[in-house]
C-alpha positions as CSV (number, residue, x, y, z in Angstrom):
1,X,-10.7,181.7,-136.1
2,X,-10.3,177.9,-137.8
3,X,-12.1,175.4,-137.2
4,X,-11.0,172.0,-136.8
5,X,-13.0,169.4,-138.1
6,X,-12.3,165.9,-137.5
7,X,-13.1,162.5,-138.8
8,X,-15.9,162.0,-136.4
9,X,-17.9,164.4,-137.5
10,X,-18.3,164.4,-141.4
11,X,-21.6,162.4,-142.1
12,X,-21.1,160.3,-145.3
13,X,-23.5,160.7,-148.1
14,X,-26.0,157.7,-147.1
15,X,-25.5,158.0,-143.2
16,X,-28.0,156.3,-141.4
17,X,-30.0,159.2,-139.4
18,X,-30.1,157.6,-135.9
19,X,-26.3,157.0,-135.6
20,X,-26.7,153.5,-135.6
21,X,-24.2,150.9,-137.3
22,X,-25.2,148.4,-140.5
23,X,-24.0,145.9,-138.1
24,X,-26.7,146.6,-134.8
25,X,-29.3,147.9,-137.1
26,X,-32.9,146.2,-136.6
27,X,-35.6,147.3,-139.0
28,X,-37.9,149.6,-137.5
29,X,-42.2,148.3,-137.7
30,X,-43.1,152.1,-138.7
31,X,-40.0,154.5,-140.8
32,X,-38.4,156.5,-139.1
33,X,-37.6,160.3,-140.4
34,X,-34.7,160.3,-142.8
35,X,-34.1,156.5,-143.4
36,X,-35.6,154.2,-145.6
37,X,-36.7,150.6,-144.4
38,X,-35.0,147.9,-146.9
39,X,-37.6,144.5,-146.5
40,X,-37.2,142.3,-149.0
41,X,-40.9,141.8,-150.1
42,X,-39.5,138.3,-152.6
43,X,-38.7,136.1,-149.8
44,X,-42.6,134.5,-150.0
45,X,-44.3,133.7,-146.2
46,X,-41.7,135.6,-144.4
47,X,-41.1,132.2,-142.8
48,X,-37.7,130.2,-143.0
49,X,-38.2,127.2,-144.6
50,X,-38.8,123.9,-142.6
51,X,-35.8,121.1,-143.0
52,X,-37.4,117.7,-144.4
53,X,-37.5,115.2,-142.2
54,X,-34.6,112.9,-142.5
55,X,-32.0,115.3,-143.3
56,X,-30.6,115.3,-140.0
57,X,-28.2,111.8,-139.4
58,X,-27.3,110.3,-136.4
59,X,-23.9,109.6,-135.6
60,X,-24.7,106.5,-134.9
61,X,-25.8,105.4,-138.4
62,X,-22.2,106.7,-139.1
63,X,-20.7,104.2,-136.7
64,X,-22.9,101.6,-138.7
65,X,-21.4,102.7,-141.6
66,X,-18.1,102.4,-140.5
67,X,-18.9,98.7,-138.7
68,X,-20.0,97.4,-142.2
69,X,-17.2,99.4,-144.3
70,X,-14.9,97.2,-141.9
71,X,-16.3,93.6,-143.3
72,X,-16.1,94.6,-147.1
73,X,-19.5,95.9,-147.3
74,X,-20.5,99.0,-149.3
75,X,-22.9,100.9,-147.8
76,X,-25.1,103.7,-149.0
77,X,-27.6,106.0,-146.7
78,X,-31.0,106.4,-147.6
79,X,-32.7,110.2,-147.9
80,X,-36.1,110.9,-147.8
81,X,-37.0,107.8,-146.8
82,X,-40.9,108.2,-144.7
83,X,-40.3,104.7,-142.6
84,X,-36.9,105.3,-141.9
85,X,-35.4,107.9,-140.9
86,X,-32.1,106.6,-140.4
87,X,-31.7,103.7,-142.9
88,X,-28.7,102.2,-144.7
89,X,-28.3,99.8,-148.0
90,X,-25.5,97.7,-148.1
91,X,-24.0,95.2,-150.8
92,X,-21.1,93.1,-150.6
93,X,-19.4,91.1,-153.7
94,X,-22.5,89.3,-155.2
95,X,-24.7,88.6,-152.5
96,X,-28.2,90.2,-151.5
97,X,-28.1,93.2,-150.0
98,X,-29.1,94.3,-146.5
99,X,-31.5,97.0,-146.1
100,X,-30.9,98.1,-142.4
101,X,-33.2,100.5,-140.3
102,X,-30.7,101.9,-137.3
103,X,-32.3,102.8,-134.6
104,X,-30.8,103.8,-130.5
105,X,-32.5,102.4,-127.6
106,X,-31.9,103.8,-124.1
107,X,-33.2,101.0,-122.6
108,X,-31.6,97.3,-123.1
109,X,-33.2,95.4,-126.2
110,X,-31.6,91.7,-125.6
111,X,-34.3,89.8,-127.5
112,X,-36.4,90.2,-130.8
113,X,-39.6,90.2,-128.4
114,X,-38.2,93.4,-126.2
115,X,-37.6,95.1,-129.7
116,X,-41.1,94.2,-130.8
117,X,-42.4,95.6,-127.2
118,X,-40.0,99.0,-127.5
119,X,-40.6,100.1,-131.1
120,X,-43.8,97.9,-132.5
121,X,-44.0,100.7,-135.1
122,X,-40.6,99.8,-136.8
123,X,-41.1,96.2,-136.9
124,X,-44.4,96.6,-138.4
125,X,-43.0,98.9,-141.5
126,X,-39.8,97.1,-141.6
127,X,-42.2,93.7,-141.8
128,X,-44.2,95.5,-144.6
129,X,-41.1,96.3,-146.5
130,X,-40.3,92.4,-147.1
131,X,-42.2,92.1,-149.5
132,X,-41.4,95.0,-152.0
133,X,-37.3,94.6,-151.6
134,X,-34.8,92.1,-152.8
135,X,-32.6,93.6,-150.0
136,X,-32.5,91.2,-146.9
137,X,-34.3,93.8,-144.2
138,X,-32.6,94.0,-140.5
139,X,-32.9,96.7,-137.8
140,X,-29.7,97.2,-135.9
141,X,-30.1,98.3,-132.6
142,X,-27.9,100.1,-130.4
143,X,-28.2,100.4,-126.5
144,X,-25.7,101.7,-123.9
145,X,-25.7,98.0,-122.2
146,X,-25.7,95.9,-124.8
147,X,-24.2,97.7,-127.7
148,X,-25.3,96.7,-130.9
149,X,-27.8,94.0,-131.9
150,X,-28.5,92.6,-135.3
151,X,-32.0,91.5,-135.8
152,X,-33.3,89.8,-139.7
153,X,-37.1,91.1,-140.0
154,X,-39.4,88.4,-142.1
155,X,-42.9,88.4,-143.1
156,X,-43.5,86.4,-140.2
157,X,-41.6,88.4,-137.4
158,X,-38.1,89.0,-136.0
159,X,-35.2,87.3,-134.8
160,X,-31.4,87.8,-134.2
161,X,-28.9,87.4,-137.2
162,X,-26.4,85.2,-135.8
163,X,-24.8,84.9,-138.3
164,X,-24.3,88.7,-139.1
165,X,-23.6,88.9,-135.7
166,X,-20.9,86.5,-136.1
167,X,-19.4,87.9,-139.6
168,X,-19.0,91.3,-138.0
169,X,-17.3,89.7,-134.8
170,X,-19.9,91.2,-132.1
């Protein structure tokens, strides 16, 4: 009498002892007879590690981008910066600079004093930041209605650029 064996049912040297696959596998909380648990003990807390703040871009701070790589500007994002979180530096031949904090509105910011009533926060920092840049500071708003909106922050308060507004064609 011969026995057929097939394929199915040789156990491999290292076979895991409850039949399930490397792929389905979850690691038990106690072991279980005849495998061994593999936690890697080096990985710290246990817990993934939290993204910075600031990583994460919107897309519209690429469409900025794009609006001042249009008019010869050459614009560079800001990381890590703690007052904005979505913030662009742009130069352009050999004038100053434009630090520019982007930020969306859903609701319609026509005026500089609807942008100071919306976000107060951001003007205030943006305000602080005139004084410890060359870089003329604007926040650039964008709204469903009105699209985008160029305001120039000074020590004193806000108003719109005009004349961005007009150099960019909006």
């Amino acid at each position: 009498m011969t026995t057929e064996i097939n394929e199915q049912d040789v156990i491999t040297p290292g076979a895991i002892a409850s039949g399930a696959s490397y792929s389905n596998r979850i690691i038990p909380c106690e072991n279980v007879a005849g495998e061994t648990t593999n936690v890697r003990r080096d990985l710290g807390s246990g817990t993934a590690p939290r993204r910075k703040r600031g990583l994460h871009r919107s897309p519209l701070l690429y469409e900025a981008i794009g609006i001042l790589n249009e008019h010869g500007y050459a614009p560079f994002r800001l990381l890590d910066n703690p007052d904005f979180h979505d913030a662009i530096i742009a130069t352009k031949d050999k004038s100053a600079g434009l630090l520019i904090a982007v930020i969306y509105s859903q609701k319609q910011v026509p005026d500089a004093h609807t942008l100071r009533e919306l976000f107060p926060q951001k003007v205030d920092k943006a305000r602080a930041m005139v004084k410890s840049t060359p870089h003329r500071v604007m926040i650039w708003v964008n709204s469903p209605v009105s699209g985008w909106r160029f305001y120039r922050v000074d020590i004193g308060g806000i108003s719109y650029d005009w004349d961005l507004a007009k150099e960019l064609g909006r």
